[in-house]
Every structure is written in C-alpha cells, then in structure tokens.
N, C-alpha and C positions, 0 to 999 in steps of 0.2 A: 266507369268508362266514359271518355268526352265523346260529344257528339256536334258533328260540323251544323251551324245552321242550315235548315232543308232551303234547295233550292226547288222553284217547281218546273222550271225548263226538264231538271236531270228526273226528277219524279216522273212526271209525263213522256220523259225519251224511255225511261225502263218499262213504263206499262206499255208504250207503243212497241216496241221493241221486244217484250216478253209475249204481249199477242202474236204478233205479227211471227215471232218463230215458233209459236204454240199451232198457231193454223197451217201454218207451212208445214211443220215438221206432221203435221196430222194428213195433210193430203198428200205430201210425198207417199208417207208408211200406205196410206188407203191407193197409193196408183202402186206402189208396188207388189201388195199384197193383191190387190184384183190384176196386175199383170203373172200373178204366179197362177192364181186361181187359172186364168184363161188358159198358159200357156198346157200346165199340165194335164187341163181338160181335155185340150188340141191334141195331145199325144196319148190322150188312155190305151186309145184300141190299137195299140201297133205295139210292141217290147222292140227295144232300141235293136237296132242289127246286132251290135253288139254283143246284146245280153241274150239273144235269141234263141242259145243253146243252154245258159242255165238257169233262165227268169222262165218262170209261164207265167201267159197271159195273164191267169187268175191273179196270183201274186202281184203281177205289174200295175194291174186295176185296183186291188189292194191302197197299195201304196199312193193311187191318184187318188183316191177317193179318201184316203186320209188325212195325206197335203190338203185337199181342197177342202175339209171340214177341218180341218187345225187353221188352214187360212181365213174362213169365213167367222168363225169362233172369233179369230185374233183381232178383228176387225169391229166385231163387234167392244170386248173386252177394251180396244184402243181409246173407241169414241167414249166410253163408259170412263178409263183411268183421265182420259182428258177433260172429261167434263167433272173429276171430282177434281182436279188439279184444278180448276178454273174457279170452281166452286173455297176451294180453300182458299184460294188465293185472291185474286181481283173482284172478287164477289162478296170476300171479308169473313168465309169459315173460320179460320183463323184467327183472325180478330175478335171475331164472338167468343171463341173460345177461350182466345188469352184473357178478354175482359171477365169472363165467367168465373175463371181461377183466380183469377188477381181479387177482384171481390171475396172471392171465399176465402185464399187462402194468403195475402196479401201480395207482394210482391220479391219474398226472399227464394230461396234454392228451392223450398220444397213446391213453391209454385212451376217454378221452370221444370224439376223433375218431370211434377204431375200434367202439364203441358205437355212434356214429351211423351209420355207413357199413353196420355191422353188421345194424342193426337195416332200414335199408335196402333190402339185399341181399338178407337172408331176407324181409321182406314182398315183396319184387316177385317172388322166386322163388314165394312161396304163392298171390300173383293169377296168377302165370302163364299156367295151365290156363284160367283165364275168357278171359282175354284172345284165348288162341288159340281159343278154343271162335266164343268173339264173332266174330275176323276170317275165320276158315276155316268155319264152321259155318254161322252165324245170317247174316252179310253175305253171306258166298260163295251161301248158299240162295235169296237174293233179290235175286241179279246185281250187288251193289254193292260185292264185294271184286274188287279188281282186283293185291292184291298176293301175291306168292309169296312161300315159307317163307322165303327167301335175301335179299329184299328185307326183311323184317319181322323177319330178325334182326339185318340191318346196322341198321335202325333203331335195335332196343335197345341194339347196342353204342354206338351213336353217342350216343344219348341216358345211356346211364352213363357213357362217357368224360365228355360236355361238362358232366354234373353235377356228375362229380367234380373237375372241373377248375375250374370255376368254385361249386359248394356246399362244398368242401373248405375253401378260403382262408376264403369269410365264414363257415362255423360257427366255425374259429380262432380269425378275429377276436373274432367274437359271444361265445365260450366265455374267451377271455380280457379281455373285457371286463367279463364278469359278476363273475371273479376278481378282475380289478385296481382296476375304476371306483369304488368303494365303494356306497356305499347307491343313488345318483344312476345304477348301471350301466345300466340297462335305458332313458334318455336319451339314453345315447349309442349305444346299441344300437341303437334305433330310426330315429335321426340316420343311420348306417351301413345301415340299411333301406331308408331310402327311396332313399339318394342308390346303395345297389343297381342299383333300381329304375327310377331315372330312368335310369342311365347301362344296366341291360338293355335299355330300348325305343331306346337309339339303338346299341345294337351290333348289337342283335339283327336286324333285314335286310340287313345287310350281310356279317355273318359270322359268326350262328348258322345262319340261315334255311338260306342255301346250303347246308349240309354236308347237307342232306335233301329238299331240294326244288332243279329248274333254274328257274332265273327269268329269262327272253328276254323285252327288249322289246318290249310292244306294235307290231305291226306294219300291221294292219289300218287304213290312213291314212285310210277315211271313219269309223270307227267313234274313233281319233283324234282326229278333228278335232272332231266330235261330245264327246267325254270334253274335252277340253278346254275348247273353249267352253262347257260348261254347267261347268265347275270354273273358267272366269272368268267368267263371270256370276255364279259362288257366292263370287268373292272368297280361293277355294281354290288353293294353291299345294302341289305335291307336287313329289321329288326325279327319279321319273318313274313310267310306264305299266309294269307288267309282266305277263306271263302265266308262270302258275305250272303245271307239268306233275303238275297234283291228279291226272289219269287215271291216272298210276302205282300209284295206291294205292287209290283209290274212283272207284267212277260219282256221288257225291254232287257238286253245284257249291255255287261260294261265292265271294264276292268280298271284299273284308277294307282296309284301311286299315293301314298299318304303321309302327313308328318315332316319329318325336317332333321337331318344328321342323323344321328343315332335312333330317332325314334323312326325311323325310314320304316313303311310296309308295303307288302303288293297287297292290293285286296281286286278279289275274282269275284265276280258276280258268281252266284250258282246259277245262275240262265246263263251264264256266257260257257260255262262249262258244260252243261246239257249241249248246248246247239255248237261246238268246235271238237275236233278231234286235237291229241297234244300237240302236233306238230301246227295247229293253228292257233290253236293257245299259244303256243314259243312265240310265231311272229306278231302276235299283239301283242305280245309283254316287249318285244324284241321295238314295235315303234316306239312304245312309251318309255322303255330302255334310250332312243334315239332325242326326248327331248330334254333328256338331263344329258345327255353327250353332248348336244348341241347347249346346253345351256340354255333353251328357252324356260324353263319354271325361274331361274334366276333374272334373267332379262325383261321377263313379264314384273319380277318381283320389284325391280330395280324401277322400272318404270310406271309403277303402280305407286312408288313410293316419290318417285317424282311428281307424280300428276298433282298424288297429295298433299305434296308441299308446296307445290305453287297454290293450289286450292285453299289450303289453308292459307295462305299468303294474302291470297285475295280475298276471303274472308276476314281476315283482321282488318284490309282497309272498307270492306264493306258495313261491316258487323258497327261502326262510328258514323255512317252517312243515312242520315235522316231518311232522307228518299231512297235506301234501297227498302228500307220498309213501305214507305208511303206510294212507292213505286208495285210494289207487290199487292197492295189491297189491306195492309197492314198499319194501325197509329200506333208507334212505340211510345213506351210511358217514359218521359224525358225523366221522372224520380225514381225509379227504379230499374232494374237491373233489363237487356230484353237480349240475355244472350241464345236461351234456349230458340226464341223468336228467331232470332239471325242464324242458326242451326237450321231450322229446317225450314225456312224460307230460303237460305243458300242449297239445300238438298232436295228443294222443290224446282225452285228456278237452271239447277245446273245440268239435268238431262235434257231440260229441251231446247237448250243449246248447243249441247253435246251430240244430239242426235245426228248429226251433219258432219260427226267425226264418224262414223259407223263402218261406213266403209274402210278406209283406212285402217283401222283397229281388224277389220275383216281380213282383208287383205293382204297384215302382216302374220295374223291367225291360219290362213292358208298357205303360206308362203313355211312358216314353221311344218305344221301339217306335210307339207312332200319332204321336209326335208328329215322329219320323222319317219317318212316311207324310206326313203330312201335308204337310209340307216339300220330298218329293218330287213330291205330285202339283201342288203351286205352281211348282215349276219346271218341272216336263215333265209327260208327257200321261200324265193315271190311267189311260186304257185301257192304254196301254202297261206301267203298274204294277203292273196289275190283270193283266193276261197276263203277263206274268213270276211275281207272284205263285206262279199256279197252275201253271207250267208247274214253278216250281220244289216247287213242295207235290208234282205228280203225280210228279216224275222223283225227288225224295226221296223217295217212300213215305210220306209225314204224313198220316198220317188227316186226316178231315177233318170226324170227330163223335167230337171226345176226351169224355170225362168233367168236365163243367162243375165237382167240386171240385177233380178231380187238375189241372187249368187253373190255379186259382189257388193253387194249390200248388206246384206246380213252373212252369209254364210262364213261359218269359221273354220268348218274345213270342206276342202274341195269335193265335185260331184264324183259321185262314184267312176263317171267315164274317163274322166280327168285323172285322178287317183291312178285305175287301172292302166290307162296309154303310155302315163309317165313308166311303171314298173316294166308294162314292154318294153320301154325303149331300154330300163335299165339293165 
C-alpha cells in the first residue's frame, strides 16, 4: 500500500482535533449523567401522579436509587474507558505495542493478527474489574444478578473462544484484502462485511445462541395458541416458539426476535413469562410483531450497512496518509504492512467523534419505539400493553422521572409516561 508524504499541519490538526472532541465528548456524557443523577434524586419521594395508583413508593425509590448507582458507576467507568483510550492512543500504547510485535514477530500477517488479538486481550483484561464490579456489586445489590463467579467466567471463555474463532478468519481476510485488492480494497472489504453479517443472523440461534443460553420450546399451549394466532393475523412466520432460561443470569425479562428468513425465532425470557400474564405476553410479542411491519430491523439494517460503507470508504483514504497515524500517537513502519494499525486506530478514533451523533440515532430509536406501540395496541388490547409496560419498567428498576435531556440523548426508547399517554390518546 502507498503512502502520501506526512504533512505535519494535517498531523497536528488530527491530534488537536481528536483531543479536543475526546474532552468535549467526556464532559458533555459527565453534565449529562450528573443532570440525571440530580433530576432523579429531585423526584424520589413523590411517584409520578400518574403512576400513583399502580407504583408504590417503595418500588419508585427502587428504581431512583438504581438509576442513580448505574449513573455514578457509568461515570466512573467513562473517565477510566477515556483514559485507556488516551493511553493507547496519543500517549503511544499502541505504538509500544505494535513495535513489541514487529520485533518479535517481524512485520507480515501473523504480526498484525497478533496485534489485533493483542490489543484485544489486554483491553478486556483492563475493563475487567468494571465488569465484575457491575455484575457482583451494583446488580447483585439490587437483586438482579443471578449469576456466580463460575458461570460468568465460563461466559468469558466462551465468548473469547467463539470470537476468536470466528474474528480471527475475517480480520485475515479483511487484512489481506487491504494488502492485495489495490486501491478499490476497502469494496471488497465491505462486500465480505456484510455478507459476515447476514450469514451471522442466520447462524447465530441455532449455534451461537446455544453455547450460552438453553432454549426449550414454548410449552404453555393457551399462551401458544394466543402467540400464534396474533403472528397469523400479523402475516408473521417464525422457525418456532422458545423460552430462554434468562434467570440464570439476571432477574431482568425480555422477549427478542432472532435470526433472519427462514431461520426466524421468538425467544421469551423465562422472567418475562413469570412476571406477565398471556394476554401481556401477546402485546409484547404484538410491539415487536410491529417493528418487522414497520420495517424497522431492515431500515436499521440498511443503514448500518450504509454507515459501513462510507466508513470503510474513509478508511481506505485514511489507512495511506501518514498523519492519520502520526496524528493518533502512532509511527507506521513505511517497510511493512500497518493495516491492522489503521483498523483500530480508525476503531479507536471513530466513536468519539460519533458521539455527537447520539442523539439523533436516539431519537430515530424512539420514534420507531411508538410506532411499534402503536401497532401493538391495534392488534391487542392497550390495557394489557399498558400493564406489561409497567410491570416490566417496575421489575426492571427504570425510573420513571429520568432527566428530560439525558432522554434525548441516550434514550432509545421513550419514558414510560411518554409511552403510556401516546396509548391513551390511541
């Protein structure tokens, strides 16, 4: 791959410019996350008028007092991901590292691999401590961990076996693609992206899923017959009914859609079916019925593959200019190959830029969100949607008086009062 001579204007405008939205983007998240902490403190002792007949107090406190420890947690965790980001990057992590491999192991494929696995390895080793803080700590304090240390480490292994086993092959490809394809690489790269992608959603519940989760057919033959019949009525065809054994890991419920064409499945939490009766089970399956009528999993999907393509786009012309390395904290070896290099310096550098799109991506997420309500309360009964609702906000801990900008800012689906007033009016 050729490489433009480094200019040091364009070096110096990406470090200025990469700081400069590194710190922004950090005190934005820190004013917003302490304007949720505050708001929802301001409202503990009250349950919304609203919910006054089917929240109690206790419950309501619950849920402040969970936000407000998921927000302080997050806050913490933020300054911590920021300062390894800074650390790998403008500070020359990365650099030490690529030169560590390059010595050992020269500078062909199997150094770039062991870069990327590298680099990997030691980032999930340095979230570690959050993670377990989060699942034994913060969860276990508020009854919703239900997993042991021996369960949640077979996870990790499982999940770094099946990454490596499957991320290994495509960075290969991707990394000899960049090598071989010429100018036009990052097309065909993309092309190998998606078709990833497609071919993950139909493997993946039949023989990722399982190696983590048991999934035992629906049994329940009124509740059945119910899921059925309102899935032909909707014109909806799945591969079949499951129930997923979620209580091994969390008191959280959740019902989910899987797969792609023919491999289509409903999978149920088994907490979602403890805490609903059937006819609240119908109109959950009945919203998520509503975003494959609306077409949102395909327009998300369309535009995930758009983003990609321009991204890879912009990776091809970046992945030849000197200075997006020397800009980063990064000396690429002008003799050998530095495309793994340009992988995830482009994968480092493109959320905190991205962060400033959040909103937006929120607030086309919400906007989906009613319109999956809405579609559920035309086929089955609001009340019964409207109770599910809450019962799932109450048994999740969701507050239920977030902070009106941290809402549009992150939230990807609407507050629960929001939610509910639309259904009245429907």
């Amino acid at each position: 791959m050729a490489y433009t001579a480094p200019r040091m204007s364009a070096s110096l405008a990406l470090t200025y410019a990469f700081a400069t939205a590194l710190v922004v983007g950090l005190l934005l998240k820190f004013w917003l996350a302490s304007r949720q902490v505050r708001h929802v403190a301001r409202h503990r002792g009250t349950v919304p008028e609203a919910f006054a007949s089917t929240i109690t107090l206790a419950a309501h406190q619950k849920a402040a007092d969970y936000t407000i420890a998921k927000s302080r947690f997050g806050i913490v965790e933020m300054a911590w991901s920021t300062a390894l980001l800074l650390g790998w990057t403008l500070l020359g992590g990365l650099d030490l590292l690529n030169r560590a491999l390059t010595d050992l192991l020269g500078g062909g494929m199997w150094q770039q691999l062991a870069l990327l696995a590298a680099f990997s390895l030691i980032g999930g080793l340095l979230e570690l401590p959050f993670s377990l803080w989060q699942t034994f700590r913060l969860e276990e304090r508020f009854g919703f961990n239900k997993m042991t240390l021996r369960l949640w480490l077979a996870d990790g292994f499982k999940g770094m076996l099946v990454g490596a086993i499957i991320g290994l092959p495509l960075a290969a490809l991707i990394l000899w693609l960049m090598g071989a394809a010429g100018a036009r690489w990052w097309l065909w790269a993309w092309l190998v992206w998606v078709g990833f992608n497609l071919t993950l959603m139909l493997i993946y519940p039949t023989f990722i899923a399982p190696l983590f989760n048991k999934f035992q057919p629906l049994d329940d033959a009124t509740l059945k017959s119910r899921v059925t019949a309102l899935m032909k009525r909707c014109g909806f065809a799945a591969k079949g009914l499951f129930v997923m054994d979620g209580s091994r890991r969390s008191a959280h419920a959740n019902a989910y859609f899987t797969g792609s064409g023919s491999s289509k499945r409903v999978v149920f939490y088994d907490t979602l079916l403890r805490q609903l009766n059937a006819g609240e089970v119908e109109a959950v399956l009945a919203h998520e019925l509503g975003h494959f009528k609306h077409r949102h999993v395909m327009k998300r999907m369309v535009a995930m593959f758009a983003m990609s393509l321009a991204g890879f786009a912009l990776l091809g012309w970046l992945s030849s200019q000197v200075w997006f390395y020397t800009g980063l904290g990064v000396q690429p070896n002008l003799a050998a190959p530095n495309d793994a290099l340009a992988l995830l310096l482009f994968m480092l550098a493109v959320p905190v830029f991205g962060v400033f799109l959040s909103p937006l991506a929120a607030m086309l997420s919400r906007k989906h969100e009613f319109e999956a309500d809405a579609y559920a309360v035309a086929q089955t009964s609001s009340t019964d949607l409207s109770n599910a609702l809450l019962k799932l906000y109450q048994d999740n801990a969701s507050t239920l008086t977030p902070d009106p900008v941290f809402v549009k800012f992150y939230y990807s689906h609407p507050p629960a009062s929001e939610r509910l007033a639309r259904m009245a009016i429907a």
